[in-house]
DSSP file (Angstrom, degrees, kcal/mol; ACC not computed):
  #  RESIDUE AA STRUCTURE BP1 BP2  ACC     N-H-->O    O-->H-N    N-H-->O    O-->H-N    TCO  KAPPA ALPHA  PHI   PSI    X-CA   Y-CA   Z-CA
    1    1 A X     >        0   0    0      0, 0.0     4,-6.0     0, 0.0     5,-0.2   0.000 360.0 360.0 360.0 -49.7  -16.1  -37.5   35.7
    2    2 A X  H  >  +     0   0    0      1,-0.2     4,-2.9     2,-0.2     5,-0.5   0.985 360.0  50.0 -45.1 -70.8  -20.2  -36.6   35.5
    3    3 A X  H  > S+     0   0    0      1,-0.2     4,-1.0     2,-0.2     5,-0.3   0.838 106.9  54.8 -53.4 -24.9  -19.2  -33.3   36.6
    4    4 A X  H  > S+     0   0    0      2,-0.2     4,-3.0     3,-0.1    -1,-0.2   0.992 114.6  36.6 -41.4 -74.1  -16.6  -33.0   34.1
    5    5 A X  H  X S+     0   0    0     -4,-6.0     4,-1.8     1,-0.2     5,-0.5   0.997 109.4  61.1 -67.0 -51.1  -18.6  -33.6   31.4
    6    6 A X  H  X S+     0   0    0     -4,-2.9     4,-0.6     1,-0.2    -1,-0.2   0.875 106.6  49.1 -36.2 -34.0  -21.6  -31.8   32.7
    7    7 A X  H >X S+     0   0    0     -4,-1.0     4,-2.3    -5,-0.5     3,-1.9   0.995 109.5  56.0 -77.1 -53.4  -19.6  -28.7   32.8
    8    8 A X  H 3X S+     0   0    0     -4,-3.0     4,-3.0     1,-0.3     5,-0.3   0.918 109.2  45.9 -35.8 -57.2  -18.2  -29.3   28.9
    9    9 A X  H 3X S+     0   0    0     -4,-1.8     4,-0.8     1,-0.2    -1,-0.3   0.651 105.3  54.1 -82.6  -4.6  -21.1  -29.5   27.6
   10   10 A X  H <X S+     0   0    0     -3,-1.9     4,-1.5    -4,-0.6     5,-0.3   0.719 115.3  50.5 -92.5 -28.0  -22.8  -26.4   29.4
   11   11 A X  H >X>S+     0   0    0     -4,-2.3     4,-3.1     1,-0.2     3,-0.9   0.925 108.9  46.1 -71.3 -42.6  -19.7  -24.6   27.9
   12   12 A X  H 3X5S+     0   0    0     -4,-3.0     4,-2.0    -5,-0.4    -1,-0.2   0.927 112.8  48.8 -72.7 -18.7  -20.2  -25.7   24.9
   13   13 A X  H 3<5S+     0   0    0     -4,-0.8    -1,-0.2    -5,-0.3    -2,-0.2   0.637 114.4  49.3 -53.4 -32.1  -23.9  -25.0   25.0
   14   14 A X  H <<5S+     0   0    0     -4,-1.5    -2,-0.2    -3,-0.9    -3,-0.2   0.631 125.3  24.3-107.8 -34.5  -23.1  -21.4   26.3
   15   15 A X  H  <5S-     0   0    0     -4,-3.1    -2,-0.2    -5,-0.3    -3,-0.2   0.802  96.0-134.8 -99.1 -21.8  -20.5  -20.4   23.6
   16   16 A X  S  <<S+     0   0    0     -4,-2.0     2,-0.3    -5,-0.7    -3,-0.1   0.507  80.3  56.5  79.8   7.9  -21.6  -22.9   20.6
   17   17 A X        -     0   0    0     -6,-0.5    -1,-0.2     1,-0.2    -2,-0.2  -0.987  65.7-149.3-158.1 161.1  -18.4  -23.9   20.0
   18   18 A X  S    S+     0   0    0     -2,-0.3    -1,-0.2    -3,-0.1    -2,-0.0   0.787  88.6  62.1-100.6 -57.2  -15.0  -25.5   21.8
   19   19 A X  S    S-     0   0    0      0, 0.0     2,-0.3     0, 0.0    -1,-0.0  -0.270  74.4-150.7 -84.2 158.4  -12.6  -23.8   19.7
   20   20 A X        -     0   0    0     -3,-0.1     2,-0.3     0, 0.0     3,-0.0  -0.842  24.4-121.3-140.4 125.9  -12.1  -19.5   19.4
   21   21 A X        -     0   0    0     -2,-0.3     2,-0.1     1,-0.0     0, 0.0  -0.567  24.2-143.4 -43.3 115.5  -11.1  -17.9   17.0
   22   22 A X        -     0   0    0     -2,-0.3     2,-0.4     1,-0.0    -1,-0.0  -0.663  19.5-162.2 -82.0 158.6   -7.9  -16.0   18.2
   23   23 A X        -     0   0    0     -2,-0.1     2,-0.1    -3,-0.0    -1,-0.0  -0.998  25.2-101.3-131.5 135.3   -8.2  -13.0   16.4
   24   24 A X        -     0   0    0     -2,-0.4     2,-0.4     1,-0.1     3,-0.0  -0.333  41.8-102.6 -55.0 116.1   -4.8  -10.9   16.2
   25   25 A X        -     0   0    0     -2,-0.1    -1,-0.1   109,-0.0     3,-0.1  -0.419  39.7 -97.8 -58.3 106.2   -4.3   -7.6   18.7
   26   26 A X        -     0   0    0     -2,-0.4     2,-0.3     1,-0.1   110,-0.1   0.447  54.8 -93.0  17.4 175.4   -4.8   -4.1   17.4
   27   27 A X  E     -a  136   0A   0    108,-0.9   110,-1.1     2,-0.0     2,-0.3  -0.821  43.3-162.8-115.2 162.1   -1.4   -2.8   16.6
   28   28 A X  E     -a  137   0A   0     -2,-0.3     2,-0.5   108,-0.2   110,-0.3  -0.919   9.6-147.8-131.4 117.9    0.6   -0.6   19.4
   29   29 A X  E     -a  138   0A   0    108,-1.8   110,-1.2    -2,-0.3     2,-1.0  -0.735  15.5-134.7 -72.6 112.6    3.3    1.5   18.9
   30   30 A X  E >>  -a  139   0A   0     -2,-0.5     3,-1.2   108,-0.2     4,-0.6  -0.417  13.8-160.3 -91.2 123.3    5.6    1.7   21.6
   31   31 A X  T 34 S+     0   0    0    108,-1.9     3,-0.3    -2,-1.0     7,-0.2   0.732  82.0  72.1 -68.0 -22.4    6.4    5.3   22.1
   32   32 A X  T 34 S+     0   0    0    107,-0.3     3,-0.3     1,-0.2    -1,-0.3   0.865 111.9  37.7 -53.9 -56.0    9.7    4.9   24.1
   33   33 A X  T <4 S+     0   0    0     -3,-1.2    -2,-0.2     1,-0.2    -1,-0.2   0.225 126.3  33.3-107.4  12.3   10.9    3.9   20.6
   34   34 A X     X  +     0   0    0     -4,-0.6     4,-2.0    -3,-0.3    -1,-0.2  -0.379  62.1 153.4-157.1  67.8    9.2    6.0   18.6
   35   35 A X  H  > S+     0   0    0     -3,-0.3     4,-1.9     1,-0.2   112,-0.3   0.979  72.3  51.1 -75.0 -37.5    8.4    9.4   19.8
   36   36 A X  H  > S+     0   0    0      1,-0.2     4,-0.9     2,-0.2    -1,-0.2   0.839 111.7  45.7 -70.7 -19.0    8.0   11.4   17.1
   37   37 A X  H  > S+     0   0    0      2,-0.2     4,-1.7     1,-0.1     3,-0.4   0.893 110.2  57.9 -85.3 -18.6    5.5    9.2   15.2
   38   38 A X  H >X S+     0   0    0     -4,-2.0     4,-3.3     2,-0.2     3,-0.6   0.960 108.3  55.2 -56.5 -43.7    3.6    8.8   18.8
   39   39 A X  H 3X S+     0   0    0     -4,-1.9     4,-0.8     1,-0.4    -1,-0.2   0.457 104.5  46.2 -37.7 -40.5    3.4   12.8   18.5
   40   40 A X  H 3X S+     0   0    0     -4,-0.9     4,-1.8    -3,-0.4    -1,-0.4   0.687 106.6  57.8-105.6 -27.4    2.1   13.0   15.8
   41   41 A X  H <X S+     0   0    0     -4,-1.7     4,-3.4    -3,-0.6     5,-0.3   0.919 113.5  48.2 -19.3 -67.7   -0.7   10.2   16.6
   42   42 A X  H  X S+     0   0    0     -4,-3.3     4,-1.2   105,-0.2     5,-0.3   0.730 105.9  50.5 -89.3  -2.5   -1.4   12.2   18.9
   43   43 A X  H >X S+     0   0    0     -4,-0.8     4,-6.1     3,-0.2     3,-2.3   0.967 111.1  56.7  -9.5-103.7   -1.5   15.4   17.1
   44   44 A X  H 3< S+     0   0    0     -4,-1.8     8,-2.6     1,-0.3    -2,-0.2   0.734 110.9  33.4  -6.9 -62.0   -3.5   13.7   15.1
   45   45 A X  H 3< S+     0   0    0     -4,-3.4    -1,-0.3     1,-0.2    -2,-0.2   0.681 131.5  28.0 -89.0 -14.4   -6.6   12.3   17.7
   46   46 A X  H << S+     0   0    0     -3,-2.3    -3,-0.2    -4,-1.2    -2,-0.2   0.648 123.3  32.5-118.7 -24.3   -6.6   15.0   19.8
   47   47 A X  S  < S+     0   0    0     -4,-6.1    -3,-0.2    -5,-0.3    -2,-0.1   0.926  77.5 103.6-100.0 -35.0   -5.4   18.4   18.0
   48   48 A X  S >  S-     0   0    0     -5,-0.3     3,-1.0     2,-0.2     2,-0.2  -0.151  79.6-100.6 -73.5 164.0   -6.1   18.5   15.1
   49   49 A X  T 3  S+     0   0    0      1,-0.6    -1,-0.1     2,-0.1     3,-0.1  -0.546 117.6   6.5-110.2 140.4   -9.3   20.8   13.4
   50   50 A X  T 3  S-     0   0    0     -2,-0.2    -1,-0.6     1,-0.1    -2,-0.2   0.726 102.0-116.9 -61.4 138.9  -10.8   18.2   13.4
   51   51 A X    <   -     0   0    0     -3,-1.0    -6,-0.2     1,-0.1    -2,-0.1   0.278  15.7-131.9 -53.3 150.5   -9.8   15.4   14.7
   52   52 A X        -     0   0    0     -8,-2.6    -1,-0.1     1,-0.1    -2,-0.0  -0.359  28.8-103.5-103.8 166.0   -9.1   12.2   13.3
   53   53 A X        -     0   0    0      1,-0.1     3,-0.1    -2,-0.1    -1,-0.1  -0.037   9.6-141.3 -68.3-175.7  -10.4    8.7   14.4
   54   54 A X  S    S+     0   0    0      1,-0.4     2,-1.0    -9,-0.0    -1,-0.1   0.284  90.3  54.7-126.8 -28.6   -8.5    5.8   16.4
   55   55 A X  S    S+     0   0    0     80,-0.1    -1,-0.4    78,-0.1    80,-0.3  -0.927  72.8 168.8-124.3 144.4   -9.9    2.8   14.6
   56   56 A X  E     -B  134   0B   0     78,-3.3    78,-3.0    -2,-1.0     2,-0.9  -0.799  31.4-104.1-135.6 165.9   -9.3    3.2   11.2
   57   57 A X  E     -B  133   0B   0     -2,-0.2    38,-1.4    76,-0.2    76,-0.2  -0.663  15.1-136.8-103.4  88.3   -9.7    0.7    8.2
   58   58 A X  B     -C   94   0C   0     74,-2.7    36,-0.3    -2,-0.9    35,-0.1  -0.129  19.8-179.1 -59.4 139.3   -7.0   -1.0    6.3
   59   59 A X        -     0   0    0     34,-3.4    35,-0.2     0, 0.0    -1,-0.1   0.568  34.1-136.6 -95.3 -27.7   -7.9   -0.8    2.3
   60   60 A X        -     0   0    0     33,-0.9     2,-0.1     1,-0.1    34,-0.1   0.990  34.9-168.6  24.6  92.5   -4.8   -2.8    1.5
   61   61 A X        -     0   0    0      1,-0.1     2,-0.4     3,-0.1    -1,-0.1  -0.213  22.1-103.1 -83.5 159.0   -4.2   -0.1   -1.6
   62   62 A X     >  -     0   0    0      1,-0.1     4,-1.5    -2,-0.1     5,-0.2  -0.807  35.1 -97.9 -88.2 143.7   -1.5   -1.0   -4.2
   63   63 A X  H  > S+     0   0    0     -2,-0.4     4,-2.0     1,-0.2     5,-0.3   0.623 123.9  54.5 -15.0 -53.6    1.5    0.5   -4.1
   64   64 A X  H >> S+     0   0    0      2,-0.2     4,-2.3     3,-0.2     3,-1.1   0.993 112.8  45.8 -33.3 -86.3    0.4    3.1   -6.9
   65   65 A X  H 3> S+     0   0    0      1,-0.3     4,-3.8     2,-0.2    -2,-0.2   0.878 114.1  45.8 -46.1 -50.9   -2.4    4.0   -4.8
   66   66 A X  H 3X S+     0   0    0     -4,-1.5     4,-1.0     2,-0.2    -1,-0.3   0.674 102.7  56.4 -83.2  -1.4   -0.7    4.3   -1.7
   67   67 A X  H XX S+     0   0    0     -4,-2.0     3,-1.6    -3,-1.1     4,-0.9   0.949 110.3  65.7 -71.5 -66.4    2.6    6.4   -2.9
   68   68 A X  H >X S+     0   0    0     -4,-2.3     3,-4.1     1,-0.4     4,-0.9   0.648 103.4  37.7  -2.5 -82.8   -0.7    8.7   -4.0
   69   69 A X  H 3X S+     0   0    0     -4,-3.8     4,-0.8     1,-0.3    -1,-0.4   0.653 108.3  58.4 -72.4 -23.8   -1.8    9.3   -0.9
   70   70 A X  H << S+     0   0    0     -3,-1.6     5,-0.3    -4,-1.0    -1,-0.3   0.520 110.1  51.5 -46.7 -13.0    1.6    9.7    0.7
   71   71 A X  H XX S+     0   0    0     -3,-4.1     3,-1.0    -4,-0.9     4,-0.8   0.873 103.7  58.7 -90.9 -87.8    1.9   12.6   -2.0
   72   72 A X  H 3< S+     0   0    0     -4,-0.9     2,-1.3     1,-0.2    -2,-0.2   0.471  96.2  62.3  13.8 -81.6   -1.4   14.1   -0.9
   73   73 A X  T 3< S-     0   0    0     -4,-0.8    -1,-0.2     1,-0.2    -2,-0.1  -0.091 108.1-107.5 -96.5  35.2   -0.3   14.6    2.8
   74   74 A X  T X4 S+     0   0    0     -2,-1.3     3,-1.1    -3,-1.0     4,-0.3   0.726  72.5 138.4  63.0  13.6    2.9   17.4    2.4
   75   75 A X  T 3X  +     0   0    0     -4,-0.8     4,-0.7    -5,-0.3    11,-0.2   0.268  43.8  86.5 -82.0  21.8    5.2   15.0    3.1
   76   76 A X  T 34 S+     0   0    0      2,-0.2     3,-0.5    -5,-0.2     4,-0.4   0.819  86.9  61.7 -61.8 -42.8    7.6   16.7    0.0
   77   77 A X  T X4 S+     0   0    0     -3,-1.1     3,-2.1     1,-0.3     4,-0.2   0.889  95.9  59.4 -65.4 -32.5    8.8   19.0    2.8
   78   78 A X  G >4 S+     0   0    0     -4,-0.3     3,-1.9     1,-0.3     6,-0.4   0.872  88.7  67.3 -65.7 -60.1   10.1   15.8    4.5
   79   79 A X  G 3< S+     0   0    0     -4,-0.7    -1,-0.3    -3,-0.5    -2,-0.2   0.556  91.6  74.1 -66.0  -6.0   12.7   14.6    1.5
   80   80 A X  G <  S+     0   0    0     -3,-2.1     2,-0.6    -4,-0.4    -1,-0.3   0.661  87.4  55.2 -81.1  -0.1   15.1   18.0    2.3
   81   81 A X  S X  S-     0   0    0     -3,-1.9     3,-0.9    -4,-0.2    -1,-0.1  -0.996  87.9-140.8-121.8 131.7   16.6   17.1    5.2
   82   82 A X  T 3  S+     0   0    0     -2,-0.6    -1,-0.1     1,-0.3    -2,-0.0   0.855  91.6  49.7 -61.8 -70.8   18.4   13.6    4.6
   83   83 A X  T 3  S+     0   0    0     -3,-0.1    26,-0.7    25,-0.0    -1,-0.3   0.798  97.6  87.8 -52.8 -33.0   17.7   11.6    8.1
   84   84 A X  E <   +D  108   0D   0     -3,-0.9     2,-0.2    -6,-0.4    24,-0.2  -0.126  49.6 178.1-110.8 178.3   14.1   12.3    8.0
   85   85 A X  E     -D  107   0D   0     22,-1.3    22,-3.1    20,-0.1     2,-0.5  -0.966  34.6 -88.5-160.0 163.9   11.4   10.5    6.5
   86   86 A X  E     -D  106   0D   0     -2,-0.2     2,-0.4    20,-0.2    20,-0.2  -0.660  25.2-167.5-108.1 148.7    7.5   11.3    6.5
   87   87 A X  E     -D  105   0D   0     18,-1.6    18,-0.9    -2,-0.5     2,-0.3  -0.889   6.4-170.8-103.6 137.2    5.0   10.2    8.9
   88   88 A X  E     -D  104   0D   0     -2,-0.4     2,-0.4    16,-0.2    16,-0.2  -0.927  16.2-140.9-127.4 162.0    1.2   10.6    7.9
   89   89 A X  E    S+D  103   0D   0     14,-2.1    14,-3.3    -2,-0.3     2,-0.1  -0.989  96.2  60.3-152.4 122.4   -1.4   10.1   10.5
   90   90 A X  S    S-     0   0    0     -2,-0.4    -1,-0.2    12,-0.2    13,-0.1   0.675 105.3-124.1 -74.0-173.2   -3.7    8.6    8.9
   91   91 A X    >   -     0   0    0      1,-0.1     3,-0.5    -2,-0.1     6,-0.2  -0.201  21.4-120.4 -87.1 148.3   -1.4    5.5    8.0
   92   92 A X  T 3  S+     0   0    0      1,-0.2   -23,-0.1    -4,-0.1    -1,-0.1   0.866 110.1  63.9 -33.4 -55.4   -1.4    5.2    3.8
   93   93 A X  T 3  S+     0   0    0    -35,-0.1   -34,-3.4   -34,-0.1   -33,-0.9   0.421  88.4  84.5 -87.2  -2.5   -2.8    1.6    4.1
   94   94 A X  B X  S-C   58   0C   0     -3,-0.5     3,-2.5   -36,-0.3   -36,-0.2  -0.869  81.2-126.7 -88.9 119.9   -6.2    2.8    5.7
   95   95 A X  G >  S+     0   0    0    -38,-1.4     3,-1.5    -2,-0.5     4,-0.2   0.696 107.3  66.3 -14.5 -39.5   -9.4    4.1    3.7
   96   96 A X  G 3 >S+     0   0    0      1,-0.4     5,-0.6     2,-0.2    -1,-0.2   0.716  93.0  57.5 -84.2 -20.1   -9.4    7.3    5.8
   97   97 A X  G < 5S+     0   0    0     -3,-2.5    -1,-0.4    -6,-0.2    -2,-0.2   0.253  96.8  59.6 -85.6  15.4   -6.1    8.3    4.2
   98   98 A X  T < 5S+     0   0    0     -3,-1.5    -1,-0.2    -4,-0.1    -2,-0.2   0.230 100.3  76.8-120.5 -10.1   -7.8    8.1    0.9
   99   99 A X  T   5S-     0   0    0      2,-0.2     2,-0.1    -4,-0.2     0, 0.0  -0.607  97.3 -95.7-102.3 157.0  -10.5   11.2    2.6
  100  100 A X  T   5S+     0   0    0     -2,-0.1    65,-2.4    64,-0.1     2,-0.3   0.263  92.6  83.6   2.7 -30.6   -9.4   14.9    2.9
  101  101 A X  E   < + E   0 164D   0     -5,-0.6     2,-0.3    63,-0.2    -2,-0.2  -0.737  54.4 169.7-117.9 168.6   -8.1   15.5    6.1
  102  102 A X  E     - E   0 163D   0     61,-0.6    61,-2.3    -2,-0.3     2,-0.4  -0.959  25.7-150.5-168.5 142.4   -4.2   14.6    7.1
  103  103 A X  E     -DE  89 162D   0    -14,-3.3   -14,-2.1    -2,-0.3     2,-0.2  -0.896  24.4-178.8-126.7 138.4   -1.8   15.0    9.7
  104  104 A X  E     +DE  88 161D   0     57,-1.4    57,-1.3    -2,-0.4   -16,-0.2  -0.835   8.7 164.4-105.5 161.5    1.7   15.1    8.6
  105  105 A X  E     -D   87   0D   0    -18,-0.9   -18,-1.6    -2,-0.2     2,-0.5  -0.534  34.6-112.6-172.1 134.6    5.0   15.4   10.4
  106  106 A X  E     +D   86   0D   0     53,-0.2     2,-0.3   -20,-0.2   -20,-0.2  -0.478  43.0 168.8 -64.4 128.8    8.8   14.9    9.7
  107  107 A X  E     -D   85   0D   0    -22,-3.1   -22,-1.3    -2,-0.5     5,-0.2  -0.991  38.9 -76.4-124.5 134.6   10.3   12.3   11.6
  108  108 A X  E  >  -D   84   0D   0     -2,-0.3     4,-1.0   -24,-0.2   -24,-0.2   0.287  36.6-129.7 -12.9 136.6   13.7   10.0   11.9
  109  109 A X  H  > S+     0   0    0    -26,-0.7     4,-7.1     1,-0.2    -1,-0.1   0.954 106.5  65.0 -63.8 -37.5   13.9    7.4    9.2
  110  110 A X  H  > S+     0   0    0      1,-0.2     4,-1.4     2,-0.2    -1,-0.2   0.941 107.9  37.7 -40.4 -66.8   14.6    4.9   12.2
  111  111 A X  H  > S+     0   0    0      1,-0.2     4,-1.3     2,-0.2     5,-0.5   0.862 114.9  53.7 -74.7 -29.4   11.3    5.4   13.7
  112  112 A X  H >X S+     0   0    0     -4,-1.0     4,-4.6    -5,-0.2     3,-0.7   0.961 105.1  58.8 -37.4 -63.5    9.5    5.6   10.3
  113  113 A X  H 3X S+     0   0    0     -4,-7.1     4,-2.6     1,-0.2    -2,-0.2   0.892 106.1  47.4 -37.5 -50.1   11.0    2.4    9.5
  114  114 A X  H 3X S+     0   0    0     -4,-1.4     4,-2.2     1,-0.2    -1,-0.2   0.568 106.0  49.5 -62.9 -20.0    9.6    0.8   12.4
  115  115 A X  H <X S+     0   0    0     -4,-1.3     4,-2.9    -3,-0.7     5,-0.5   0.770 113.7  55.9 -88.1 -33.9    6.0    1.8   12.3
  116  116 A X  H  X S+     0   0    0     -4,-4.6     4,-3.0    -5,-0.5    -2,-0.2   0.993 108.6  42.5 -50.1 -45.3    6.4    0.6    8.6
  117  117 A X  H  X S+     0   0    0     -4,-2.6     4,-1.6    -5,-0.4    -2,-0.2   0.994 119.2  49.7 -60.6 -59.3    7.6   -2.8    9.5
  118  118 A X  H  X S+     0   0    0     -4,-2.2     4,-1.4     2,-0.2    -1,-0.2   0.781 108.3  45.8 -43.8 -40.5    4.9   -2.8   12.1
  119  119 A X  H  < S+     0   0    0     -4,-2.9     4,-0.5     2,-0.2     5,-0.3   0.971 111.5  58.7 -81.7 -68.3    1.8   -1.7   10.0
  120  120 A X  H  X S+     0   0    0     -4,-3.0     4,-0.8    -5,-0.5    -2,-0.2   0.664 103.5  48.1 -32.2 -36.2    3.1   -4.4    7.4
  121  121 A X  H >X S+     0   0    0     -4,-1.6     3,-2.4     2,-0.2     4,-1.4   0.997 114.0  49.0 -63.0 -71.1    2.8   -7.2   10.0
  122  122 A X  H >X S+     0   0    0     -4,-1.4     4,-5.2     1,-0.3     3,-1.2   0.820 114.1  47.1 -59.1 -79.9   -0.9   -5.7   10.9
  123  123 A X  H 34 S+     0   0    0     -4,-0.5    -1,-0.3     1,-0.3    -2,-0.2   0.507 112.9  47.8 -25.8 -37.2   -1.8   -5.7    7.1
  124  124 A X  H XX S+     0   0    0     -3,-2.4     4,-3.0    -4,-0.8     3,-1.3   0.893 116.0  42.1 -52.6 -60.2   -0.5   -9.1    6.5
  125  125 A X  H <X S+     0   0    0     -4,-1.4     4,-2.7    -3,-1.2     6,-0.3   0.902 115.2  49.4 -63.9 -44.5   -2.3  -10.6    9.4
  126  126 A X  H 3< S+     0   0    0     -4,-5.2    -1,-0.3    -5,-0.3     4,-0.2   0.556 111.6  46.4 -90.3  12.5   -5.4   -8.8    8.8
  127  127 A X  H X4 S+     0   0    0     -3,-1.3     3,-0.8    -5,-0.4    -2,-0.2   0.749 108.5  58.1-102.7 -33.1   -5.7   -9.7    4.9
  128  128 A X  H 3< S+     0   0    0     -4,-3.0     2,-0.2     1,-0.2    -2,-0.2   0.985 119.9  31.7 -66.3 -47.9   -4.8  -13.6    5.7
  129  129 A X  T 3< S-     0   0    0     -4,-2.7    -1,-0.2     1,-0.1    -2,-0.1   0.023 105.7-117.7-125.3  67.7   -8.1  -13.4    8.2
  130  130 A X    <   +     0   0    0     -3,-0.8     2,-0.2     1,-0.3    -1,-0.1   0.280  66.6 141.4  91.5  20.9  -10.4  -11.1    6.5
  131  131 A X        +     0   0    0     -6,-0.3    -1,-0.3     1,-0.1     3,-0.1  -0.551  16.4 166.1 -67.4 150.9  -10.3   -8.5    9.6
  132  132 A X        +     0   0    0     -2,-0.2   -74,-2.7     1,-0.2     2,-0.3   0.439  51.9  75.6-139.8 -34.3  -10.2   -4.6    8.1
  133  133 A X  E     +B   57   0B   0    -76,-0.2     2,-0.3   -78,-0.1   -76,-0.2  -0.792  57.6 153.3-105.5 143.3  -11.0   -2.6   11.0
  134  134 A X  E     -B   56   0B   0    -78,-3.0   -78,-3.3    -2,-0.3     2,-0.2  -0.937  36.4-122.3-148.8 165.0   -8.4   -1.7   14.3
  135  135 A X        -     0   0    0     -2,-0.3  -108,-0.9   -80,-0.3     2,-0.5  -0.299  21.5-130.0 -80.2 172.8   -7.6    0.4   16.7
  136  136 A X  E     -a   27   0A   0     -2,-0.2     2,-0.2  -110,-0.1  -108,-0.2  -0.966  29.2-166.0-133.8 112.6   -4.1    2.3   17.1
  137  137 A X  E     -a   28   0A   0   -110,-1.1  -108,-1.8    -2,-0.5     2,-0.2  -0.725  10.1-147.7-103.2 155.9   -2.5    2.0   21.1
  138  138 A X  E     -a   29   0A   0   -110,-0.3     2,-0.4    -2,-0.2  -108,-0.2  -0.505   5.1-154.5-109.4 148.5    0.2    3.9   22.4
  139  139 A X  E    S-a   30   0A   0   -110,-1.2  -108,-1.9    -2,-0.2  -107,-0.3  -0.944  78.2  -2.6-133.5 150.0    2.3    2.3   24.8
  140  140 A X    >   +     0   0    0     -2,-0.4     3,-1.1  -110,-0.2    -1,-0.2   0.921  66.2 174.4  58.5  65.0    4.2    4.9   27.4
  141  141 A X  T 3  S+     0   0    0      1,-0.2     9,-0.3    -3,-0.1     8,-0.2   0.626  73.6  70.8 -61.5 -17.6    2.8    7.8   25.7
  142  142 A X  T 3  S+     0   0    0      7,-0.1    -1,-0.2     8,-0.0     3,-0.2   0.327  73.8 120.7 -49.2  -4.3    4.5    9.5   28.7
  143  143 A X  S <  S-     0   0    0     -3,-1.1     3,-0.1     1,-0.1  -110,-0.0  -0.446  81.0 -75.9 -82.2 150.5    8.4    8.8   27.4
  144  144 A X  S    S+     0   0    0      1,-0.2    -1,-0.1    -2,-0.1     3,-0.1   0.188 111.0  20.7 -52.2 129.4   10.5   11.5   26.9
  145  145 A X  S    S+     0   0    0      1,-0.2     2,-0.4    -3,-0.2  -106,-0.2   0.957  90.6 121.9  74.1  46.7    9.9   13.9   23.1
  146  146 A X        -     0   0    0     -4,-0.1     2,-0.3    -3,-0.1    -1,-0.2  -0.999  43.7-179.5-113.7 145.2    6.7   12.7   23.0
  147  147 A X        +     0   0    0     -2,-0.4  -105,-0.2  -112,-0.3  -104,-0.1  -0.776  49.7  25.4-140.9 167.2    3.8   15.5   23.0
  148  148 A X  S    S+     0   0    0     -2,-0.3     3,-0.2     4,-0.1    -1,-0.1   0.266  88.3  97.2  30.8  20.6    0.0   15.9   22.9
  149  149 A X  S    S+     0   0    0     -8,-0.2    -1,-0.1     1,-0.2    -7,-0.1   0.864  76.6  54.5 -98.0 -62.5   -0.7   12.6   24.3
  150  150 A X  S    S-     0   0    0     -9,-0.3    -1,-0.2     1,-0.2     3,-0.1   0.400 124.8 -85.6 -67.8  13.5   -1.2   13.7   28.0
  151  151 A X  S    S+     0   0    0      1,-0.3     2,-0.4    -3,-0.2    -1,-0.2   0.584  76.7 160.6  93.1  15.6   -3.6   16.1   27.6
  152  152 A X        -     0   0    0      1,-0.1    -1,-0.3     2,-0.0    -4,-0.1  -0.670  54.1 -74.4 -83.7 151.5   -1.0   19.1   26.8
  153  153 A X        -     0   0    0     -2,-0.4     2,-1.6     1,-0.2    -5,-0.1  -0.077  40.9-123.4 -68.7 134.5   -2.0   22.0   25.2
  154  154 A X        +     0   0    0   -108,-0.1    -1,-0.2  -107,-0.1    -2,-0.0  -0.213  55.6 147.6 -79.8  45.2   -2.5   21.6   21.7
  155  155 A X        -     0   0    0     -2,-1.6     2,-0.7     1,-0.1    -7,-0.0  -0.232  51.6-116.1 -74.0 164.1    0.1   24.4   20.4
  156  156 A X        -     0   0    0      1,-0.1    -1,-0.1     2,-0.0    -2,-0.1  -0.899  12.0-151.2 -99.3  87.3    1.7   23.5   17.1
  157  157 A X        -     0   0    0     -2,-0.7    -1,-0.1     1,-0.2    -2,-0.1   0.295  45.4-102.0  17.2 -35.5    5.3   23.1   17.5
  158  158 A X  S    S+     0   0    0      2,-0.1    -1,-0.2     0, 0.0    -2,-0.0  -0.285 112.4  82.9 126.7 -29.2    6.1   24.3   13.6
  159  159 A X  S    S+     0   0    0    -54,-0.1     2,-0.5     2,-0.0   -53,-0.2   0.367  74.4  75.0-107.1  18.2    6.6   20.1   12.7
  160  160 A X        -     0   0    0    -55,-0.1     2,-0.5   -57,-0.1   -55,-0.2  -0.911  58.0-179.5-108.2 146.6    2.8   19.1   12.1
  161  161 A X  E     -E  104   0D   0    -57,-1.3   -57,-1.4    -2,-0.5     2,-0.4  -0.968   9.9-157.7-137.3 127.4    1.2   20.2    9.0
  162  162 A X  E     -E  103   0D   0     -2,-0.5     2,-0.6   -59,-0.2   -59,-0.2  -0.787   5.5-154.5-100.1 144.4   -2.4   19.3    8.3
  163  163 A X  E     +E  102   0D   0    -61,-2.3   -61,-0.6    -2,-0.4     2,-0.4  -0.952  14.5 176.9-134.6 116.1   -4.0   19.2    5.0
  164  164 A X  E      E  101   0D   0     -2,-0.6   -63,-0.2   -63,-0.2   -64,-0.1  -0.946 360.0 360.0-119.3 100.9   -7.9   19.8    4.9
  165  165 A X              0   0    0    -65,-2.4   -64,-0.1    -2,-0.4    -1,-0.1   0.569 360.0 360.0 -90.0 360.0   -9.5   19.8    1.2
């Protein structure tokens, strides 16, 4: 029982606290289920002139603000073809999409939905406890239609469009 305590109280001495915050995990996109928006991630962090960051900053913009910046990033081209829907890298709800630089690319509506639904969770989570900055993980970035992620050569494929003001 001495040793018990003795040890409690050297933890609590050594962290200052019993309880941790949990703090919510970065978002990951699972690529398996989402190839074309991985693609364009990675586009994004590795090809493009110049390249854009991996932790980025949620703004939590208003609706207003953020149809803006989805206008901004070419994503017009996106609304002819029926299925598709536009991905922009970086994400609307981040500060950094508010800056100059943009990655676009058309993508499925399917997998669009999902990164929405996903980023919406993030945004939620990270307004209730007052987190603003994350990282963006891949998972598989090796599954099938996915591109620039493994260190292949950064050729442009015709479906990224970058916008540098």
């Amino acid at each position: 029982m001495l040793l018990s305590t003795l040890s409690l109280c050297l933890t609590v001495a050594i962290t200052g606290s019993l309880a941790v915050e949990a703090v919510p995990p970065d978002i990951t996109f699972l690529c398996q289920e989402m190839p074309d928006i991985c693609t364009n991630i990675c586009w994004a962090v590795r090809c493009a002139n110049p390249t854009l960051p991996e932790q980025l900053t949620l703004d939590f913009p208003s609706d207003q603000v953020r149809s803006q910046r989805l206008n901004t990033s070419s994503c017009a081209r996106c609304s002819k073809n029926k299925g598709s829907s536009c991905n922009t890298y970086p994400p609307p709800e981040t500060s950094e999409s508010g800056g100059k630089q943009h990655v676009s690319r058309c993508v499925p509506r399917e997998q669009q939905s999902k990164q929405d639904a996903a980023m919406a969770q993030l945004v939620e989570a990270y307004r209730r406890n007052g987190r603003r900055t994350f990282r963006i993980n891949l998972g598989n970035p090796g599954a099938t239609g996915v591109k620039y992620c493994l260190s292949e050569r950064c050729g442009n494929d015709t479906r990224e469009e970058q916008v540098s003001a």
